[in-house]
VEXKE-326877 format. One line per field, with one value per residue: x, z, y of N, C-alpha, C in turn. Coordinates in nm, 3 decimals. Layout:
n.X: [X;...] .
n.Z: [Z;...] .
n.Y: [Y;...] .
ca.X: [X;...] .
ca.Z: [Z;...] .
ca.Y: [Y;...] .
c.X: [X;...] .
c.Z: [Z;...] .
c.Y: [Y;...] .
//
This chain:
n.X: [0.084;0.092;0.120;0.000;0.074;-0.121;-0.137;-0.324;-0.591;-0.873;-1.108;-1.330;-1.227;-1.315;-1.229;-0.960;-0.692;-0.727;-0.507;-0.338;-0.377;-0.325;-0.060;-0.108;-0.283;-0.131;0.042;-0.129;-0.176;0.047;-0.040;-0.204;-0.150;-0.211;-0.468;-0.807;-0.816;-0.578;-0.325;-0.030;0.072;0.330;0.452;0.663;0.776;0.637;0.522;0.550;0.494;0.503;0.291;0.388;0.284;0.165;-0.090;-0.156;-0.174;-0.426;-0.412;-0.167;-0.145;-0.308;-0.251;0.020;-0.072;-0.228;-0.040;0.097;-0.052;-0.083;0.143;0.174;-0.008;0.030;0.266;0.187;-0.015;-0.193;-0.330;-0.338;-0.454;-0.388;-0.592;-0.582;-0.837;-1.130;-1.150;-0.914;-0.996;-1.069;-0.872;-0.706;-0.895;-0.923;-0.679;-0.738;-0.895;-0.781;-0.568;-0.723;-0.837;-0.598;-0.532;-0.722;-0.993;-1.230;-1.348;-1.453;-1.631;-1.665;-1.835;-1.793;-1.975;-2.157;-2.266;-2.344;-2.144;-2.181;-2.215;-2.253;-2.038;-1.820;-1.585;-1.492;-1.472;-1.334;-1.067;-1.018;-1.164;-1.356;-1.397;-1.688;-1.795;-1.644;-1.698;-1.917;-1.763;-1.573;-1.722;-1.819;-1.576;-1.551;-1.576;-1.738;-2.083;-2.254;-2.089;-2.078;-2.099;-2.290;-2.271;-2.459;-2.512;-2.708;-2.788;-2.863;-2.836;-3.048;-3.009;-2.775;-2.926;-3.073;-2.899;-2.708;-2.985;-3.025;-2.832;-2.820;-2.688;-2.631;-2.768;-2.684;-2.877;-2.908;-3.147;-3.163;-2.947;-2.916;-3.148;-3.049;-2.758;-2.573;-2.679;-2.670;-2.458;-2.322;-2.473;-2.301;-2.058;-2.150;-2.154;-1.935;-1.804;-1.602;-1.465;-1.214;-1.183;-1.184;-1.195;-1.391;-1.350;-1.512;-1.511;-1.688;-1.956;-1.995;-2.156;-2.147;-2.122;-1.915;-1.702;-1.646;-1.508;-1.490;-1.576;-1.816;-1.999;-2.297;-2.582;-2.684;-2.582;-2.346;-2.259;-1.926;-1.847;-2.024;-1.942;-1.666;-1.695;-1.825;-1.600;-1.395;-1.522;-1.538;-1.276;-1.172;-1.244;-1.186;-1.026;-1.005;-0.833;-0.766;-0.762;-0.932;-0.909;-1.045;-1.121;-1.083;-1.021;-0.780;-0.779;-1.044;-1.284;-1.323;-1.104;-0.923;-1.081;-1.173;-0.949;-0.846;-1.070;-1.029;-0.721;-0.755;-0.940;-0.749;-0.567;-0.711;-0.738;-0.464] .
n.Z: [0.000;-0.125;0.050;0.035;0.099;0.085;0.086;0.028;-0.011;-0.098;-0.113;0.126;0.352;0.649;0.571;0.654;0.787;0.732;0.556;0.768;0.822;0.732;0.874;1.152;1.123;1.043;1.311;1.454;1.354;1.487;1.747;1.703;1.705;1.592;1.283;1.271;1.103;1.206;1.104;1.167;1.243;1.127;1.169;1.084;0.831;0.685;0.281;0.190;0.094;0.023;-0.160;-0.247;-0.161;-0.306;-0.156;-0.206;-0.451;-0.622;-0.884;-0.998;-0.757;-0.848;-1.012;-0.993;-0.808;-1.022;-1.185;-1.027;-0.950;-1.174;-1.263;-1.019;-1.027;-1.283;-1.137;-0.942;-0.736;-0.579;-0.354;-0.116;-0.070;0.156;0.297;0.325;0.155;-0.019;-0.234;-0.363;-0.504;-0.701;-0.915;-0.891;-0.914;-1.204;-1.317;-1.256;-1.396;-1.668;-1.643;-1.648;-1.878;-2.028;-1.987;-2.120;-1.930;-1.762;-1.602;-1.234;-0.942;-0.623;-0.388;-0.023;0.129;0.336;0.147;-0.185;-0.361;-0.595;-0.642;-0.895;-1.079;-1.270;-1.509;-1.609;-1.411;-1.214;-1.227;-1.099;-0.958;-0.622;-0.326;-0.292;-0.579;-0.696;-0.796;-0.971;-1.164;-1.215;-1.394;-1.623;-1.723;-1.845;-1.703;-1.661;-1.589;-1.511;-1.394;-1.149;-0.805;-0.524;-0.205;0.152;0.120;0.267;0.276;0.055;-0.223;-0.398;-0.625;-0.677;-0.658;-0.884;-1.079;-1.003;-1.074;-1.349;-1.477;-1.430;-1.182;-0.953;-0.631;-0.290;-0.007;0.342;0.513;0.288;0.340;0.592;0.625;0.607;0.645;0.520;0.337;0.177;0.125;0.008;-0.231;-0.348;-0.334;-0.562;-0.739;-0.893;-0.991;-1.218;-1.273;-1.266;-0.918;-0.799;-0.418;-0.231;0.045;0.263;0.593;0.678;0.659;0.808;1.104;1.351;1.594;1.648;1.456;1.477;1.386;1.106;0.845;0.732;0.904;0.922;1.152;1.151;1.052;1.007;1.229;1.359;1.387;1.222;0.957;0.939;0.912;0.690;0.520;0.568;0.424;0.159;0.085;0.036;-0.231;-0.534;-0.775;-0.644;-0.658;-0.598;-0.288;-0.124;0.171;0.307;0.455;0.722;1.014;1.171;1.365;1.417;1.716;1.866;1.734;1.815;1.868;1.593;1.426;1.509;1.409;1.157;1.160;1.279;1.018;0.812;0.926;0.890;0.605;0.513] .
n.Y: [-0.119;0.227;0.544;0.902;1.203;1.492;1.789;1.982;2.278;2.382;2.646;2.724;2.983;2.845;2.596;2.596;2.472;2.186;2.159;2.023;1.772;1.501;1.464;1.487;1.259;1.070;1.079;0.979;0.727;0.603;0.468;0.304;-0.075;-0.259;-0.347;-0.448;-0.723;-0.787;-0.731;-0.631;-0.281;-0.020;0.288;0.362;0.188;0.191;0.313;0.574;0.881;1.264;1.531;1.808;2.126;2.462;2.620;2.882;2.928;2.765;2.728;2.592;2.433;2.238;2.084;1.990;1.797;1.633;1.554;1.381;1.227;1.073;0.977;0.830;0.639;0.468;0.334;0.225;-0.058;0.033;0.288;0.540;0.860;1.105;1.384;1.723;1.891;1.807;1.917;1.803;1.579;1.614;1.633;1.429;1.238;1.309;1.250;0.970;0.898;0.922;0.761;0.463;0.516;0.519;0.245;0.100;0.073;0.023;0.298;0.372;0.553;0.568;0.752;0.893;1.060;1.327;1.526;1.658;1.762;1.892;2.136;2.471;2.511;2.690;2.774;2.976;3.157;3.075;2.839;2.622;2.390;2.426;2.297;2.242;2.194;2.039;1.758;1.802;1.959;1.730;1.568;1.690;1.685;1.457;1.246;0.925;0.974;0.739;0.532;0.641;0.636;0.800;0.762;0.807;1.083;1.342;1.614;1.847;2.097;2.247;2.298;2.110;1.873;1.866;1.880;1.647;1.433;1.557;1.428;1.108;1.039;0.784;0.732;0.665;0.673;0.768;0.620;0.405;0.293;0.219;0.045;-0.228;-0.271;-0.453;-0.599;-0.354;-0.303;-0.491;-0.416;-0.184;-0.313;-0.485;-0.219;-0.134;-0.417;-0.510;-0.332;-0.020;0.069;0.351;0.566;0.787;0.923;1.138;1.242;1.363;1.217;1.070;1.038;1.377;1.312;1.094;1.211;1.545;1.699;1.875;2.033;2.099;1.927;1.658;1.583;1.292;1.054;0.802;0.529;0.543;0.272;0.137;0.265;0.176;-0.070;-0.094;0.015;-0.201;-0.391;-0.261;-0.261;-0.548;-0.516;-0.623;-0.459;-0.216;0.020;0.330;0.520;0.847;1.003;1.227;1.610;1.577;1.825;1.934;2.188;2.232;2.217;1.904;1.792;1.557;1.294;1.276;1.281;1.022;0.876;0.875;0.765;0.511;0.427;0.467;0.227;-0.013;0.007;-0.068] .
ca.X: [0.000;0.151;0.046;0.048;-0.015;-0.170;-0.228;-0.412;-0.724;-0.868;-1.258;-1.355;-1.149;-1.312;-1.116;-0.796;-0.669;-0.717;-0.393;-0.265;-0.420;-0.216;0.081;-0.199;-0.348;0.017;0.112;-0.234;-0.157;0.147;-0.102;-0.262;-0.069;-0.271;-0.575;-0.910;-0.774;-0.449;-0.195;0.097;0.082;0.421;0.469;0.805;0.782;0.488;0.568;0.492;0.541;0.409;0.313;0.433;0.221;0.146;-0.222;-0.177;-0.182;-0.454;-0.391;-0.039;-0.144;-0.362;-0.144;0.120;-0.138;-0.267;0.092;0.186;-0.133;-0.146;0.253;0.130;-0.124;0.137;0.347;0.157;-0.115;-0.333;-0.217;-0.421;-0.399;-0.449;-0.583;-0.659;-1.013;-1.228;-1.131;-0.778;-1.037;-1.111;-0.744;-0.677;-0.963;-0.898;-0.547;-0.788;-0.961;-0.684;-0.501;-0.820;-0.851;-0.484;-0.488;-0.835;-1.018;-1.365;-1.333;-1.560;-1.617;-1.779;-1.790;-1.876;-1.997;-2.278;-2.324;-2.289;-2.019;-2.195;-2.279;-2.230;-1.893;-1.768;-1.461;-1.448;-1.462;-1.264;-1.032;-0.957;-1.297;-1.342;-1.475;-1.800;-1.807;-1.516;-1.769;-1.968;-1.651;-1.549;-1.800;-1.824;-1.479;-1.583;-1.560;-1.845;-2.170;-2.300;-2.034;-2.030;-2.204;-2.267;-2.322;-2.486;-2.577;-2.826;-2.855;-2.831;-2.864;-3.167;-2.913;-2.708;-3.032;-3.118;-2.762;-2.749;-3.097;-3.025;-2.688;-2.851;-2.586;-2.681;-2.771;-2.732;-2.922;-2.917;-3.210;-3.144;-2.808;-3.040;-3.239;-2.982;-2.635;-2.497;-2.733;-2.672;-2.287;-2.324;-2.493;-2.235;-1.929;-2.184;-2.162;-1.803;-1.752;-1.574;-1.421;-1.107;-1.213;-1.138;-1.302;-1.343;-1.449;-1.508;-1.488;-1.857;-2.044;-2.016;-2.220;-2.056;-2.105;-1.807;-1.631;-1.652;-1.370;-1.457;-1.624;-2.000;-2.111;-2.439;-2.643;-2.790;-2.447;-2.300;-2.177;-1.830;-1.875;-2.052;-1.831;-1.510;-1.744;-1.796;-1.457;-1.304;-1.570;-1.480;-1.126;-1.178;-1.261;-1.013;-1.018;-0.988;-0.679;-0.720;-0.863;-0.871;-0.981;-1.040;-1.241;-1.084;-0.958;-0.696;-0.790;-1.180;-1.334;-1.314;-1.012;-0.864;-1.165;-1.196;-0.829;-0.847;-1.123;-0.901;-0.618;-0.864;-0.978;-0.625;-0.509;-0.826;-0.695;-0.383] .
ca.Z: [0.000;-0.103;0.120;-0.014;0.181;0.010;0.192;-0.050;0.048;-0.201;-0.098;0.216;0.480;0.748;0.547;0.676;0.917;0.686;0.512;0.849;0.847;0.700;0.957;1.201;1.108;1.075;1.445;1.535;1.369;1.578;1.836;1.617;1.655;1.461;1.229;1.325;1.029;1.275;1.044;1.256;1.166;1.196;1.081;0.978;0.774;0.560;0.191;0.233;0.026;0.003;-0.299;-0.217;-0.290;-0.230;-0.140;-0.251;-0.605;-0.678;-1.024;-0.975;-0.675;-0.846;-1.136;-0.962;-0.788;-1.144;-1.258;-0.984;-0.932;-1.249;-1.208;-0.931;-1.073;-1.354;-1.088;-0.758;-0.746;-0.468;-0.345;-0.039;-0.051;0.278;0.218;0.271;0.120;-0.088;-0.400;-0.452;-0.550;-0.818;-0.977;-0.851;-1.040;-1.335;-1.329;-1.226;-1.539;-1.768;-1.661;-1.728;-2.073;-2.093;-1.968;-2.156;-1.810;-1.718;-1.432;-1.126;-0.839;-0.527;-0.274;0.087;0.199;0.337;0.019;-0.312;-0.362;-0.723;-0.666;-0.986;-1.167;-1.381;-1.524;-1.686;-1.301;-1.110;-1.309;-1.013;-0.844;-0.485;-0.230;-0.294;-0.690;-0.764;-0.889;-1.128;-1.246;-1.296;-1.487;-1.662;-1.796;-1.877;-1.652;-1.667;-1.478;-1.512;-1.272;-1.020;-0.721;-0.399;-0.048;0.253;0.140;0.329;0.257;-0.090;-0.249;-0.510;-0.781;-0.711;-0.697;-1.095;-1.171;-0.980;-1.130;-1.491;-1.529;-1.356;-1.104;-0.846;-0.479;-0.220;0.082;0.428;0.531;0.238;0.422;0.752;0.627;0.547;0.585;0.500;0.172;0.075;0.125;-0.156;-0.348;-0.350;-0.442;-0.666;-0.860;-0.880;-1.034;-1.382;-1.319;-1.152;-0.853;-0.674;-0.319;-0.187;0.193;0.347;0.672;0.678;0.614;0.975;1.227;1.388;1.743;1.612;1.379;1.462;1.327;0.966;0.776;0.704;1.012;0.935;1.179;1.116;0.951;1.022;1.297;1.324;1.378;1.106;0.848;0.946;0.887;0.498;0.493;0.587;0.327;0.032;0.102;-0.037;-0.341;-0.660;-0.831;-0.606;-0.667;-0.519;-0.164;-0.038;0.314;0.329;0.548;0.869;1.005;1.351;1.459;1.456;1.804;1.849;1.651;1.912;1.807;1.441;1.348;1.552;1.309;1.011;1.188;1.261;0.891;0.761;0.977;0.795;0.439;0.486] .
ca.Y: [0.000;0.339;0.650;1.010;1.321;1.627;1.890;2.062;2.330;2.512;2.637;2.887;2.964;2.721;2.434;2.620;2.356;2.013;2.060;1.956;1.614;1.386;1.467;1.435;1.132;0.958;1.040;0.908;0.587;0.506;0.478;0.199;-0.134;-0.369;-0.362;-0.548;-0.800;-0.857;-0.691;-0.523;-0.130;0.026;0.345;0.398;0.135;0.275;0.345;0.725;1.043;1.383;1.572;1.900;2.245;2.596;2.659;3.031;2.872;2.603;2.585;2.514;2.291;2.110;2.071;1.895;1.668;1.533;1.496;1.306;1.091;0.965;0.889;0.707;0.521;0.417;0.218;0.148;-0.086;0.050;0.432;0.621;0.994;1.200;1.508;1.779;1.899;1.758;1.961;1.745;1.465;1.679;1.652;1.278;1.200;1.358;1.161;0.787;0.898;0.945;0.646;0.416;0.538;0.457;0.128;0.059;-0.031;0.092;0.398;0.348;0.658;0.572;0.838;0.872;1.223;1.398;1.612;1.589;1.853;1.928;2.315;2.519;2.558;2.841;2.803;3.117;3.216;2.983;2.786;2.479;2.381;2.394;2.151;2.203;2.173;1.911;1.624;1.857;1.968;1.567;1.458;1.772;1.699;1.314;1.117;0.898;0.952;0.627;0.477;0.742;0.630;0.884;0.727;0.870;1.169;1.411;1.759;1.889;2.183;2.228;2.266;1.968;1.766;1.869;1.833;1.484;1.375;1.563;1.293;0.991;0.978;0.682;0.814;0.552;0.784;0.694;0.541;0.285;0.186;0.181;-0.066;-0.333;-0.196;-0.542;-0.603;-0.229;-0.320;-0.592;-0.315;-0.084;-0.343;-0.504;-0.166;-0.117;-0.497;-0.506;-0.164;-0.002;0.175;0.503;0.483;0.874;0.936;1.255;1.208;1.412;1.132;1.024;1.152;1.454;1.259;1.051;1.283;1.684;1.827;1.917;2.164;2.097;1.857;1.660;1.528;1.167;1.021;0.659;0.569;0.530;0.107;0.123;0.333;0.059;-0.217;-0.069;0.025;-0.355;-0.452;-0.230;-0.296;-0.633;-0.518;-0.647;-0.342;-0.080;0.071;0.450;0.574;0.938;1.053;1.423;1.742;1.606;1.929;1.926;2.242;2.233;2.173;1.737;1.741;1.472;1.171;1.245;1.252;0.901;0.783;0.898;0.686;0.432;0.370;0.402;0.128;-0.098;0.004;-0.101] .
c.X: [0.088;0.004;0.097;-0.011;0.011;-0.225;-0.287;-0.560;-0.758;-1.067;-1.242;-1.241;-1.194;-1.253;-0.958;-0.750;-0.615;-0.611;-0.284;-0.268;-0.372;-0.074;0.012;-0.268;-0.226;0.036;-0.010;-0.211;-0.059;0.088;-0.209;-0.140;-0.094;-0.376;-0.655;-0.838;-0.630;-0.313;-0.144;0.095;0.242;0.483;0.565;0.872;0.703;0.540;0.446;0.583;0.483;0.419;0.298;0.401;0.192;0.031;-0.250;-0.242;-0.288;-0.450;-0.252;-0.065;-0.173;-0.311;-0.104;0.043;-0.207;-0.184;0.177;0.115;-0.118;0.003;0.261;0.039;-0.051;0.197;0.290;0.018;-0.224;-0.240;-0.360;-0.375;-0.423;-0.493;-0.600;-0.811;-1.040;-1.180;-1.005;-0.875;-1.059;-0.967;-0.729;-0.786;-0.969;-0.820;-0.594;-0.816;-0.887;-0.597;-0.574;-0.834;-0.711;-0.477;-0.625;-0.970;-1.151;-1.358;-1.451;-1.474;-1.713;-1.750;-1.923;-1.867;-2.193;-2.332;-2.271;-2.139;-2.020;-2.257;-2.235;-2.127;-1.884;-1.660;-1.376;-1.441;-1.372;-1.201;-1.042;-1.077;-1.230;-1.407;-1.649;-1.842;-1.687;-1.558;-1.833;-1.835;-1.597;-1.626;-1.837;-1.702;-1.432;-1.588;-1.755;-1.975;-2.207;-2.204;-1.937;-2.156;-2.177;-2.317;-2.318;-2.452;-2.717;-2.824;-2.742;-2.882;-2.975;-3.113;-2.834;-2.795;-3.060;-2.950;-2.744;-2.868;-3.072;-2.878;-2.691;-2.733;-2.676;-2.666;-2.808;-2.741;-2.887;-3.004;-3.190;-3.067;-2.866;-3.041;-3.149;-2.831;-2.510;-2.523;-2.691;-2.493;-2.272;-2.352;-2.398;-2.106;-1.977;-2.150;-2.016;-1.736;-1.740;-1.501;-1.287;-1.152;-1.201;-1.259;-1.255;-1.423;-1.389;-1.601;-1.682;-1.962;-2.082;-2.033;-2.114;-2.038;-1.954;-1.696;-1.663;-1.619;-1.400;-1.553;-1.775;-2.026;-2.255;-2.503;-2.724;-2.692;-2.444;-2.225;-2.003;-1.755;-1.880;-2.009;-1.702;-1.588;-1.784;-1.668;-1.377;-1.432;-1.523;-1.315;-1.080;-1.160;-1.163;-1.003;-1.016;-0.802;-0.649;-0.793;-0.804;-0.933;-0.907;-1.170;-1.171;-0.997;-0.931;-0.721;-0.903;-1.191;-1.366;-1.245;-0.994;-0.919;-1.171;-1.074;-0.833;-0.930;-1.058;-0.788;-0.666;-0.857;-0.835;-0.548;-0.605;-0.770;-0.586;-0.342] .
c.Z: [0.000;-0.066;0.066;0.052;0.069;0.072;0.140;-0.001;-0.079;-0.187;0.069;0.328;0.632;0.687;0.597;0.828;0.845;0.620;0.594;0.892;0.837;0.778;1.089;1.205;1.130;1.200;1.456;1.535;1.406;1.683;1.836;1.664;1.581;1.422;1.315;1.286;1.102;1.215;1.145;1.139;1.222;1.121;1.011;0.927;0.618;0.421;0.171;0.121;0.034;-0.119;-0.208;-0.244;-0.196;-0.275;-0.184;-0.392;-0.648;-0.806;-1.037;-0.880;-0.747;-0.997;-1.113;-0.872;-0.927;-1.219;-1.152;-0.920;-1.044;-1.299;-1.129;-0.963;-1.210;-1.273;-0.958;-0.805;-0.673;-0.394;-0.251;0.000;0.049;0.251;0.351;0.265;0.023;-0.245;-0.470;-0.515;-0.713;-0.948;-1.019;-0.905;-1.177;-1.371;-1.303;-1.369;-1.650;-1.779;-1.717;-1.869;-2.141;-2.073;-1.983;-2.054;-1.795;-1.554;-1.307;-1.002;-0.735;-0.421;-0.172;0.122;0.233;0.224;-0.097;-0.433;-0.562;-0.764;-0.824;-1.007;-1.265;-1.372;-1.553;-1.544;-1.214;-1.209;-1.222;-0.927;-0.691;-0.404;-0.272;-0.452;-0.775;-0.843;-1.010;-1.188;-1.377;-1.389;-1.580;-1.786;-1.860;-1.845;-1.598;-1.572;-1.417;-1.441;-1.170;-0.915;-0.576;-0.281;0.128;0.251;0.193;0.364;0.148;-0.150;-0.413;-0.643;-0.795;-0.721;-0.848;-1.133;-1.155;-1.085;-1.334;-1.568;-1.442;-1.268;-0.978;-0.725;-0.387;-0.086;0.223;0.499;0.437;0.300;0.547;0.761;0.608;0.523;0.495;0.320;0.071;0.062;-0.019;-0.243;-0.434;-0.373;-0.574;-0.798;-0.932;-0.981;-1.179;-1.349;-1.233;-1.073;-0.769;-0.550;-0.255;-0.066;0.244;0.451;0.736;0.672;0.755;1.064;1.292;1.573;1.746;1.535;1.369;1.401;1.183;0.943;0.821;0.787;1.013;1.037;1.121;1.035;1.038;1.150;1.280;1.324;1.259;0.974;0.876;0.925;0.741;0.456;0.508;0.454;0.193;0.024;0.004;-0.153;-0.426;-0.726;-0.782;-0.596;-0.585;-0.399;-0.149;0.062;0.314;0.415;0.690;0.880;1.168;1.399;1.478;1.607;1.760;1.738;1.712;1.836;1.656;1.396;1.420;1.440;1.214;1.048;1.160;1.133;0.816;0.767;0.911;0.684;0.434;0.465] .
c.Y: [0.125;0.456;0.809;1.111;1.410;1.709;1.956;2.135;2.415;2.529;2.729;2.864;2.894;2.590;2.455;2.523;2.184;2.005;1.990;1.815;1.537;1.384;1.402;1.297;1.010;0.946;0.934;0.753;0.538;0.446;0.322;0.032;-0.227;-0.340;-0.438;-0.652;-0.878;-0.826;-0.581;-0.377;-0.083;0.137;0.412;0.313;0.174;0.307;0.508;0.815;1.160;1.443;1.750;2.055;2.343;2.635;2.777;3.001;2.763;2.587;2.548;2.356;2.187;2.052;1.983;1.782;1.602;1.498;1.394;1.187;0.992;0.906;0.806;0.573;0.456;0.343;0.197;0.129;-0.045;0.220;0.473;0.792;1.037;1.328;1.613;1.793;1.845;1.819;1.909;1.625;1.496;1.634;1.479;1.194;1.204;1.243;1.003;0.816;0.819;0.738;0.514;0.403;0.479;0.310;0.054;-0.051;0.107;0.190;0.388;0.447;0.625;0.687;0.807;1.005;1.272;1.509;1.603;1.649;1.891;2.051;2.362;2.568;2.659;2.817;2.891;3.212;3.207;2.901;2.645;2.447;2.364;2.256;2.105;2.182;2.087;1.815;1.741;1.891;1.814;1.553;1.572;1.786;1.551;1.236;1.013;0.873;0.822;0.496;0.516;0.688;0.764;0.824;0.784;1.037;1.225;1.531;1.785;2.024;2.168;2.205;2.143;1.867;1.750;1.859;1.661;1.372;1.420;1.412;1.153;0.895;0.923;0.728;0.694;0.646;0.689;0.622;0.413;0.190;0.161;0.055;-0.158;-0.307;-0.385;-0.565;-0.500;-0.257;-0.392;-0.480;-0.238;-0.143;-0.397;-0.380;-0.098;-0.282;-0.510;-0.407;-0.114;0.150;0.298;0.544;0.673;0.914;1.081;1.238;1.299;1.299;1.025;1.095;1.242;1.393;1.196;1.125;1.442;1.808;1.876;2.009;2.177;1.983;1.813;1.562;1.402;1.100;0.867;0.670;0.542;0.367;0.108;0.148;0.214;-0.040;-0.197;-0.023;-0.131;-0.392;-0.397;-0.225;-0.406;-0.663;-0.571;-0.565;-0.200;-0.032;0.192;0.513;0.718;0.959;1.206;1.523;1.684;1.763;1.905;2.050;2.302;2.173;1.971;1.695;1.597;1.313;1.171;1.196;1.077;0.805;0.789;0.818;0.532;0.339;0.420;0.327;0.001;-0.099;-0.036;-0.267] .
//
């Protein structure tokens, strides 16, 4: 498993904090010494790098994160980025894309977030989307709706609903996962099979009882059992090649427990 920190922020100034995560999240997992699975964690062993950028700049940043993901995804079979916000997915997707097309393999996006992060783009405004418009951007620039799934979303904005619903991107909500988180589990590698997958969790998507620290906090999220028990399952997968975990932020109020779940579920993926 190669690990890549990105500290990348690019979206309002309450994300100022998450490019500290991935330093954050590493100490945490010394703290870790084995997985559920029983694998010894040890972290200066880890095959670790950072991609190296100046937040003043996101189109430089996010430059050198799509020149050095999709270098990554050229020689490492499975690669977990730290992030950061939500808008490096934007890049690191681009670069799953690309490589796909090069290596004639069907692209598959599942994400885990409380929203759908498909507000309205202008490029002629903003050249580098932010957090909250990174997927319309994606699929905007081809990457294919039709195996983008979104899970445990719950609160959306009116526009990302008609953008969602106009490109029949798949919404697995949370009462569905309620009802059956095991069945809806099948669902959700079922729709990923045939394809090489990029697996993207913002750390939002779990109740803020368990996870405080990040941006947009929604009430009625997973708990944090429950999120490591779909995380050891989509782990499994044979085609997942790229994970990122992004929005924790270390110096939001209940930094302490979240960066722990971010340790947590990087000690699972490994």
């Amino acid at each position: 498993m190669f690990i890549v920190k990105v500290q990348g922020i690019n979206g309002s100034e309450k994300n100022r904090g998450c490019e500290k995560a991935g330093n954050s999240v590493l100490e945490s997992l010394k703290e870790i010494h084995s997985n559920e699975q029983g694998k010894l964690i040890d972290v200066d062993l880890l095959d670790l790098e950072e991609i190296h950028l100046d937040n003043s700049n996101p189109e430089k940043a996010n430059g050198l994160i799509y020149k050095n993901s999709l270098e990554i995804f050229e020689t490492k079979p499975k690669t977990i980025f730290l992030g950061g916000n939500h808008s490096l997915s934007y890049s690191v997707g681009k670069a799953f894309l690309e490589h796909c097309k090069n290596s004639d393999k069907k692209s598959c996006l599942i994400i885990f977030d409380a929203h759908p992060d498909c507000m309205p783009y202008a490029p002629e405004n903003s050249k580098i989307p932010t957090h909250r418009e990174w997927l319309m951007a994606l699929v905007n620039d081809g990457f294919p709706a039709e195996n983008i799934l979104l899970v445990g979303v719950r609160n959306s904005d009116i526009r990302e609903i008609e953008f969602l619903s106009r490109n029949r991107i798949r919404v697995i909500g949370m009462n569905q996962l309620m009802e059956d988180l095991r069945d809806t589990c099948d669902v959700i590698m079922e729709f990923s099979s045939g394809k090489e997958l990029y697996l993207s969790i913002d750390i939002d998507v779990v109740d803020p009882v368990f996870a405080p620290a990040t941006e947009y906090a929604e009430a009625g999220g997973l708990t944090s059992r429950q999120f490591l028990y779909l995380v050891q399952r989509l782990n499994k997968i044979r085609g997942l090649r790229a994970i990122d975990i992004v929005e924790i932020n270390p110096e939001r109020p209940g930094a302490d427990v979240t960066v722990k779940l971010g340790a947590k579920i990087l000690a699972e993926l490994i």
